[in-house]
C-alpha positions in Angstrom: -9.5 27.9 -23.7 -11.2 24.7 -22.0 -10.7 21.3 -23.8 -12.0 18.1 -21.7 -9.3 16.5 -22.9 -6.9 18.8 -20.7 -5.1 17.5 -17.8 -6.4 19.3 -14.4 -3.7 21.6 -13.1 -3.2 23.7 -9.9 -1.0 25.1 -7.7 -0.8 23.4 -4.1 -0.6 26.1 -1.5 0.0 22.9 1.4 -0.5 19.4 1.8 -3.5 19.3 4.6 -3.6 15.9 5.6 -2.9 12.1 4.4 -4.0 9.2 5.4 -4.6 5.4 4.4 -8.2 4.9 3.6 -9.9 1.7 2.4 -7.9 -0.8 5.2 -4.7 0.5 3.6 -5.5 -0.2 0.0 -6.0 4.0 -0.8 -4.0 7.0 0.4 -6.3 9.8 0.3 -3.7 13.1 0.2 -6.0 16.3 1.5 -4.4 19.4 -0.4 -5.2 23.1 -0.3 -4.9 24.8 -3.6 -3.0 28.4 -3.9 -7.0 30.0 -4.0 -7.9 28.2 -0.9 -9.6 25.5 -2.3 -9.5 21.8 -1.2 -8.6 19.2 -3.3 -7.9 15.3 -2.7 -6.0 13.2 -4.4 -6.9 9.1 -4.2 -4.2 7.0 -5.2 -3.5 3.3 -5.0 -0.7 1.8 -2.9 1.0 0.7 -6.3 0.1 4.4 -7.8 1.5 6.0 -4.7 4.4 3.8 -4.5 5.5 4.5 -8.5 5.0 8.6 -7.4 7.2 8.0 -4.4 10.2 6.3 -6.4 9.9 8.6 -9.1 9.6 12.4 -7.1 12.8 10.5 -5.0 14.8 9.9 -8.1 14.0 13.2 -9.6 14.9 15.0 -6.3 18.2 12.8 -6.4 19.7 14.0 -9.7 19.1 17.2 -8.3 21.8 16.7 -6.1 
């Protein structure tokens, strides 16, 4: 069933490449998806920074 409204999901098979784009204001993440498909991810310094706190406190409580 497809519904616009649907968040996109996929697997990540690896993380190709990231880099700072857009004199540091972007960081562009370069993923391959488990069917060998590429996929980027563009995320703002204050996106990438509220993903980074919150993957580090997950990984934390893990502990």
């Amino acid at each position: 069933m497809l519904n616009d409204a649907a968040p996109d999901a996929f697997a990540v098979g690896r993380v190709l490449s990231i880099e700072l784009i857009d004199n540091g204001r972007t960081l562009g993440v370069c993923l391959e998806k488990a069917d060998g498909t590429k996929a980027v991810l563009l995320l703002s310094q204050a996106v990438a920074s509220d993903l980074h706190r919150q993957m580090a406190a997950l990984l934390n409580s893990a502990d």
